[in-house]
C-alpha positions as CSV (number, residue, x, y, z in Angstrom):
1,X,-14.1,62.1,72.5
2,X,-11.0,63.4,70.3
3,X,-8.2,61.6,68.8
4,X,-5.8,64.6,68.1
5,X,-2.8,64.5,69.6
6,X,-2.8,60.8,70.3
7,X,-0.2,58.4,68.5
8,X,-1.7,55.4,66.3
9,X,-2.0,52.5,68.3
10,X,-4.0,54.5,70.7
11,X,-6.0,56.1,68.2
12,X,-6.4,52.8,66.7
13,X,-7.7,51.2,69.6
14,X,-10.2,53.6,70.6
15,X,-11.7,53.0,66.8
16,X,-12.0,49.5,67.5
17,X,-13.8,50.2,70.5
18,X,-16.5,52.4,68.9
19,X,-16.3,49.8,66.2
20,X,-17.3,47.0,68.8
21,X,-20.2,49.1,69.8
22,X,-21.3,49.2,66.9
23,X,-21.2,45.9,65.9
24,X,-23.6,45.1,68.9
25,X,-26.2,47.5,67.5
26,X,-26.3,45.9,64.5
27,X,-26.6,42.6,66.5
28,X,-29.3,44.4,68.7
29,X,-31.3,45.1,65.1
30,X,-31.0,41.8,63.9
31,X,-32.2,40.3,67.2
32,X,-34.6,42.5,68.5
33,X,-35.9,44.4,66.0
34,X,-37.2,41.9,64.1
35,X,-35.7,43.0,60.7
36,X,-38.6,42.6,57.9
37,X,-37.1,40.4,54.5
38,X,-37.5,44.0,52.8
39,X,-34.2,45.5,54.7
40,X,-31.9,42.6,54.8
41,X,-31.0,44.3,51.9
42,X,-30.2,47.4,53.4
43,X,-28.8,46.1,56.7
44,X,-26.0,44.0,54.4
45,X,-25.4,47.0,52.6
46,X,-24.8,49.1,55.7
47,X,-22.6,46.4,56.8
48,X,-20.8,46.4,53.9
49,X,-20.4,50.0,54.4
50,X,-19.4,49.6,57.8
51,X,-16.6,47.3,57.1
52,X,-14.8,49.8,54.3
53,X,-15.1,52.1,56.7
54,X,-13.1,50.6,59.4
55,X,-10.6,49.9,56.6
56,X,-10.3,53.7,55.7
57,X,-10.1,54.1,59.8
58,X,-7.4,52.4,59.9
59,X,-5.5,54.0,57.1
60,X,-6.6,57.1,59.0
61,X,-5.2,56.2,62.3
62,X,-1.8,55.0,60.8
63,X,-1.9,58.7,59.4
64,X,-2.6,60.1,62.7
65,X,-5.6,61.7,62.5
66,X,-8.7,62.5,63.4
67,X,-11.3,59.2,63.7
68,X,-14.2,60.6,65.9
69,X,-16.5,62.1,62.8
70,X,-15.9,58.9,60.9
71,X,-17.0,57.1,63.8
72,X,-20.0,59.6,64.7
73,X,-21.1,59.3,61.2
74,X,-21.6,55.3,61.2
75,X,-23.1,55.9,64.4
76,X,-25.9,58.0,63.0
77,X,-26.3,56.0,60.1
78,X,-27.3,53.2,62.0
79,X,-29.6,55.1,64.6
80,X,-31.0,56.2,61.2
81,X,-31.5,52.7,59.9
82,X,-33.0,51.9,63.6
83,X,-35.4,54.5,62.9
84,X,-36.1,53.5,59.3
85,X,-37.0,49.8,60.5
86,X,-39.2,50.7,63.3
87,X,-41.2,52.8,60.5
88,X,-41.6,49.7,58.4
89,X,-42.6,47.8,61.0
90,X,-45.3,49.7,62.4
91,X,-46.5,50.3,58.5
92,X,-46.3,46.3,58.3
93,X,-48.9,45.9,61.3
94,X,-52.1,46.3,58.7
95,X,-50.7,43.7,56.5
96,X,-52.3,40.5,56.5
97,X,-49.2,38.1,55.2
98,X,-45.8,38.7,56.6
99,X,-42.2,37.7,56.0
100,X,-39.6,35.5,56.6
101,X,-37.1,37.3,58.7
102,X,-33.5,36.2,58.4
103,X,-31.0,37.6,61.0
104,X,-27.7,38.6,59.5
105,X,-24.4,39.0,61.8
106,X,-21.7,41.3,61.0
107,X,-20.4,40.7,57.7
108,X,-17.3,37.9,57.6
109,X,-15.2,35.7,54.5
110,X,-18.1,33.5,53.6
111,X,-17.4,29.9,55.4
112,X,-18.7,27.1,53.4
113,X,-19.2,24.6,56.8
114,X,-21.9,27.0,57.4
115,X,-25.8,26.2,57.2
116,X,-26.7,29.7,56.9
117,X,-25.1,32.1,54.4
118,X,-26.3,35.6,53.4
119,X,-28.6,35.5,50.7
120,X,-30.2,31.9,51.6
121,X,-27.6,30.2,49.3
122,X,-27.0,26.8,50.7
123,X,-29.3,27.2,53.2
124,X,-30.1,23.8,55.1
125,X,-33.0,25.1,58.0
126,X,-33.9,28.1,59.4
127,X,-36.0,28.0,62.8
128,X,-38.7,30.6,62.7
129,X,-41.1,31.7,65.7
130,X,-44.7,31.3,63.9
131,X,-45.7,34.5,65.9
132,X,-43.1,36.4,63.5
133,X,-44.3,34.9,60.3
134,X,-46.7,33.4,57.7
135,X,-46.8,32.4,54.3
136,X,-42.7,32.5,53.7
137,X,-42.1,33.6,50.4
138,X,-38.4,33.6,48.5
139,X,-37.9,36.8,46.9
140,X,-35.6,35.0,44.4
141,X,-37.3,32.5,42.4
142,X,-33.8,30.0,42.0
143,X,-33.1,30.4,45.6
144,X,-35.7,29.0,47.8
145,X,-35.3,28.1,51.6
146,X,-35.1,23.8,51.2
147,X,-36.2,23.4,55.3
148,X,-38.2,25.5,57.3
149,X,-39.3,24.3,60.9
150,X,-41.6,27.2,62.7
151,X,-41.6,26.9,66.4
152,X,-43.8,29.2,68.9
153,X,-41.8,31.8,70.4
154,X,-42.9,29.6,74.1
155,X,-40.7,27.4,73.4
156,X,-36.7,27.8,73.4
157,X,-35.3,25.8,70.8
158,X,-31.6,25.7,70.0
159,X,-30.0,23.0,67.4
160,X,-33.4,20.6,68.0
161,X,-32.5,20.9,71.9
162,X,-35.6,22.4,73.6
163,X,-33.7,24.1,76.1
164,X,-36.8,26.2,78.4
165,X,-40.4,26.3,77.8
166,X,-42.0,29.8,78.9
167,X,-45.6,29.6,78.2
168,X,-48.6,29.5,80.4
169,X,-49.0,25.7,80.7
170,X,-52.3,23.9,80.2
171,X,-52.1,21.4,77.3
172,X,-49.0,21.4,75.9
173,X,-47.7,19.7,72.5
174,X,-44.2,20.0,72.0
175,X,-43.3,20.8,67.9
176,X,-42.3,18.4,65.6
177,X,-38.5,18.2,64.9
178,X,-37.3,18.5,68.3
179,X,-34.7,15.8,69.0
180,X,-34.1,16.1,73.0
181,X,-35.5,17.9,75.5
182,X,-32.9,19.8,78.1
183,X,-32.4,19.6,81.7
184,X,-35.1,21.4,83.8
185,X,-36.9,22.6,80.5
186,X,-40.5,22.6,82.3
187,X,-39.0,22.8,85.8
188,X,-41.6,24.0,88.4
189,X,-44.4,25.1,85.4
190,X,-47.1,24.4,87.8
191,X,-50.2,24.7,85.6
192,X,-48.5,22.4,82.9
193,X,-51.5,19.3,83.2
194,X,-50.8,17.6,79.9
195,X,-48.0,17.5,77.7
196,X,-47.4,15.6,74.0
197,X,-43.9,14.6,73.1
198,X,-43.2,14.1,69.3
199,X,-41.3,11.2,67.4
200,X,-38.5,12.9,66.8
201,X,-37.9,13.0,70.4
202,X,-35.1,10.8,71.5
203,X,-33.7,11.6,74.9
204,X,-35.2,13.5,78.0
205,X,-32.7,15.5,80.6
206,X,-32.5,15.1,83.9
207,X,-35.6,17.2,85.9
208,X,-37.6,18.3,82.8
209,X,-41.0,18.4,84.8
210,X,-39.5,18.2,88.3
211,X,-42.0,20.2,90.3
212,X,-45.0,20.1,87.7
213,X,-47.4,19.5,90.4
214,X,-50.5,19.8,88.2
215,X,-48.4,17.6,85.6
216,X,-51.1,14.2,84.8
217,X,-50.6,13.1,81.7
218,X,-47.8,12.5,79.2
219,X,-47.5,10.7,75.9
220,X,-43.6,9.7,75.2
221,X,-43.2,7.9,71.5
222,X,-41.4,4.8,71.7
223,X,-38.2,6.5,69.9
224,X,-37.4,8.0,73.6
225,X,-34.4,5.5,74.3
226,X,-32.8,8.2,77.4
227,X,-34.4,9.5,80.2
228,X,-32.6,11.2,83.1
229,X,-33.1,11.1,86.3
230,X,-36.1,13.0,88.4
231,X,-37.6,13.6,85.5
232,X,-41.5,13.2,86.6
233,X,-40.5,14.2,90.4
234,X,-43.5,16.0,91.9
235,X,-46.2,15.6,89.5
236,X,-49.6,14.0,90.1
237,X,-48.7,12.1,86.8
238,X,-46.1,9.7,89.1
239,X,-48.2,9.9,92.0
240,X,-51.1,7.9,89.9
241,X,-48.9,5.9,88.2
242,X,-51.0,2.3,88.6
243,X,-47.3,0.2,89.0
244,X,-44.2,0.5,91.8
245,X,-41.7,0.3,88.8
246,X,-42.1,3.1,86.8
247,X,-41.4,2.3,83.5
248,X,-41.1,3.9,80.0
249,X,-40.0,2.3,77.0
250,X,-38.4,-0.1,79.5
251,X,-36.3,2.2,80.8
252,X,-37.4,2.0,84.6
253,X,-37.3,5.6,85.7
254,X,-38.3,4.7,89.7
255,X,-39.4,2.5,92.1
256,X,-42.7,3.5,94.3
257,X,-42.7,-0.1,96.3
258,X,-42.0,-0.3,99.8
259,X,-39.3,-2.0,99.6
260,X,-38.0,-5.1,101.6
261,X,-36.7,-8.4,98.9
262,X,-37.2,-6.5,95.4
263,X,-36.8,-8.3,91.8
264,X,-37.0,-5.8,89.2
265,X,-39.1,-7.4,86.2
266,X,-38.2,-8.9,82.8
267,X,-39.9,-5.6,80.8
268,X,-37.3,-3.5,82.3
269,X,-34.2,-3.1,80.0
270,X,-31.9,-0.5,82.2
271,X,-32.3,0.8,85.3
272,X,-32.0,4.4,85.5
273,X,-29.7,7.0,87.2
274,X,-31.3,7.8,91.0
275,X,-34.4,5.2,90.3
276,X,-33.9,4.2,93.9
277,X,-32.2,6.6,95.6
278,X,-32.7,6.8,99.5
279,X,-34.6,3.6,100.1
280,X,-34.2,2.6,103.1
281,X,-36.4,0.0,103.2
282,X,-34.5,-2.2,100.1
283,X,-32.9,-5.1,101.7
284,X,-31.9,-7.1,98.3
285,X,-32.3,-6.6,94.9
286,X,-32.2,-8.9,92.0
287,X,-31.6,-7.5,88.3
288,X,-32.8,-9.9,85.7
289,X,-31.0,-10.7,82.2
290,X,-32.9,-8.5,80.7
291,X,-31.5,-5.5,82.3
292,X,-28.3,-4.2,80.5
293,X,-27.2,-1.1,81.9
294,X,-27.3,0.2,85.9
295,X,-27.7,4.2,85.7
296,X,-25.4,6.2,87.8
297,X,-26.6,6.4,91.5
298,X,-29.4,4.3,91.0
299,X,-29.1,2.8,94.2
300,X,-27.6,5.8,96.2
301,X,-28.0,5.4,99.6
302,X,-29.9,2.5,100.1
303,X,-28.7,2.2,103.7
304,X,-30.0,-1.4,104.5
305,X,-29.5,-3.2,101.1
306,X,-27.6,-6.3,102.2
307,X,-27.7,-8.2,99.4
308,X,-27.8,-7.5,95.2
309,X,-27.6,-10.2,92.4
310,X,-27.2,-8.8,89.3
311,X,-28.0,-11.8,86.3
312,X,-26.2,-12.3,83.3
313,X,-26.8,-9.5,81.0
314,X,-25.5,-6.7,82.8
315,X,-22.9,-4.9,80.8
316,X,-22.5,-1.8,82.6
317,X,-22.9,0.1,86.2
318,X,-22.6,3.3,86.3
319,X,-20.9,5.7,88.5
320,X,-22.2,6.0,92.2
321,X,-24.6,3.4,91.1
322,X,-24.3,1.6,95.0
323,X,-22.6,4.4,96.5
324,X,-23.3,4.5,100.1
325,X,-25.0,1.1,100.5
326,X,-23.0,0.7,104.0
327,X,-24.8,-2.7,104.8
328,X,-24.0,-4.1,101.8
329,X,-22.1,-7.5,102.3
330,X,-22.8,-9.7,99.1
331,X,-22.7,-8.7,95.1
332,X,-22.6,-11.0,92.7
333,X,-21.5,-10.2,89.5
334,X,-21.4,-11.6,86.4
335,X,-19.2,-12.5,83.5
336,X,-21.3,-9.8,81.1
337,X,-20.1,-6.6,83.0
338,X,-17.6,-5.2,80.8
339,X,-17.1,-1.9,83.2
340,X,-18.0,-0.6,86.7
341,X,-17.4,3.2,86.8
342,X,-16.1,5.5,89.4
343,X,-17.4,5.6,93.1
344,X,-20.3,2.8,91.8
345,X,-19.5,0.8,95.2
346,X,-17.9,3.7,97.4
347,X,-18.7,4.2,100.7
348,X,-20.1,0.0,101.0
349,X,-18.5,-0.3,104.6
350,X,-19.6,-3.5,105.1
351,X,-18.3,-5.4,101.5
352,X,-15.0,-7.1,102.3
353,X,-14.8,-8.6,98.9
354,X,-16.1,-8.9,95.8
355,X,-15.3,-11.1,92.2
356,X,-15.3,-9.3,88.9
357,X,-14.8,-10.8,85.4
358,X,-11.3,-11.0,84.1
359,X,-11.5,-8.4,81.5
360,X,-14.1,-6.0,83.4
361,X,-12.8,-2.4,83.4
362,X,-12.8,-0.6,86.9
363,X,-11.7,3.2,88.3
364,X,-8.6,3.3,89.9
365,X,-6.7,6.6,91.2
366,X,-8.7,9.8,92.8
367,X,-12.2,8.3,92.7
368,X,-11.9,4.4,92.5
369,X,-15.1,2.0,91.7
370,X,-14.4,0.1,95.4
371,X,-12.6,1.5,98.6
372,X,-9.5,0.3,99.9
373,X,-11.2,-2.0,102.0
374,X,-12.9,-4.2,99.7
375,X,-10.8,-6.7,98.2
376,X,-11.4,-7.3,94.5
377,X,-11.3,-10.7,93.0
378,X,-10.7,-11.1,89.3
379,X,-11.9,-14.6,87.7
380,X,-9.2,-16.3,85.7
């Protein structure tokens, strides 16, 4: 590469590109390498370095002239500092205690909004994998870490969202300090056969052990207030499960009955999103006052569901919660509902009509909580 006889800007440009390269190596040290607390030191420094250089490359290049030893240079020294790391590490394998590792990003203004900043000032929590470290130490006696969570490197943790879980399965027991667990997170782990959610859990995605075929038991605190839907789909843990509602923390998750003239009981406190999808077999349904919330799609498809009752309690169906009921002739809702969302009774070919309460909120526009056909009623 040469930068003779080109004019600034172009000269300019091609720094920034080597400079963007090099800014991912460092990233590729800090992630990958595993940087030992002993050269955090040295990696700011070089970073530090690294950013007067671009600085004096940019002097250069307004000056016209030549950028590519500059830029070779910073490239060695950080192949050199690659080097210099792996060293340590391999030197460190004989050790019996090991140290907290902080990854450090390119070098920017320090931003107060931040919970990490270089040098563990104001540092709120750091999330260490416990095969990485033991025994955290601070180097600085007036500047100790506050919060340290240590999560196994199995589990894929991002802002106390368990986002994947890649172990081997078995017994699992999911770390303290994780507030939700994501969308498919154990998705098709098929020797997962026991698994242990903490109290700080508070919500559950939509599929999380969908496909855990070997799944049979689960403990869920009573802090789990959301639950989406398919969530135990697949596993021997719903297949055994001793009752046809399905229910946790009265959340009912799904019905196993065989349908026919179905009242949901007075434990359950919302009916979740798809908890009756595709029954055929439901003819009527009555929701009891205890019931406060009708997930979306709950009762997708129910293809011969003539008739629903829905007590006094209900505050809120969700969207798509009756879509597709085409036998559906009767609804009776009551003064409660505050809202019926998009699509919730699309598709009902057979409802000619229907009363809501005065103030109840419904879709209009694209995607409208009734078709054009049924005639909504407002109470005075």
């Amino acid at each position: 590469m040469g930068f003779l006889g080109k004019n600034s800007d172009t000269a300019l440009k091609i720094c920034q590109d080597e400079i963007h390269e090099i800014r991912q190596t460092i990233a590729k040290l800090s992630a990958e390498e595993k940087v030992l607390s002993d050269d955090v030191s040295t990696l700011k420094a070089e970073m530090q370095s690294l950013k007067a250089e671009i600085n004096e490359m940019r002097t250069q290049a307004g000056a016209k002239k030549s950028l590519s030893d500059s830029v070779n240079a910073l490239k060695a020294e950080i192949e050199e500092l690659m080097a210099e790391i792996g060293r340590k590490k391999a030197e460190n394998e004989n050790n019996v205690s090991r140290r907290v590792n902080i990854p450090i990003g390119f070098p920017s203004a320090p931003d107060k909004n931040k919970d990490v900043q270089a040098g563990g000032e104001g540092l709120k929590k750091v999330y260490i994998s416990t095969d990485f470290v033991s025994n955290p130490v601070s180097k600085d006696s007036d500047k100790k870490i506050p919060a340290v969570s240590f999560y196994p490197s199995n589990f894929i943790i991002e802002d106390g969202v368990l986002k994947k879980y890649q172990g081997s399965g078995g017994n699992v027991v999911i770390p303290d300090g994780v507030t939700s667990i994501g969308e498919d997170a154990f998705e098709y782990c098929e020797s997962l056969t026991s698994v242990t959610i903490p109290n700080s859990v508070t919500s559950i995605g939509d599929g999380v052990f969908y496909g855990c075929v070997s799944l049979t038991s689960v403990t869920i605190p009573n802090n789990v207030t959301s639950i989406g839907g398919y969530v135990f789909t697949g596993t021997k843990w719903l297949e055994s499960y001793p009752d046809d509602f399905v229910t946790i923390n009265g959340i009912l998750i799904e019905y196993k009955g065989s349908g026919g003239d179905v009242i949901i009981p007075h434990k359950v406190r919302s009916v979740n999103g798809y908890a009756f999808p595709n029954c055929e077999n439901l003819t009527s349904i009555t929701i009891p006052n205890s019931v406060t919330s009708i997930g979306d799609s709950a009762f997708y498809n129910c293809m011969n569901l003539t008739s629903v009752t829905i007590t006094n309690g209900v505050k809120s169906i969700k969207s798509e919660a009756f879509y597709g009921c085409k036998n559906l002739t009767s609804v009776i809702i009551p003064d409660s509902v505050e809202e019926i969302l998009a699509g919730a009774f699309k598709n009902c070919d057979s409802l000619t009509s229907v009363t809501i309460p005065k103030n109840c909120e419904i879709s209009y526009g694209d995607y409208p909580s009734f078709d054009s056909s049924t005639k909504v009623i407002r109470r005075k």
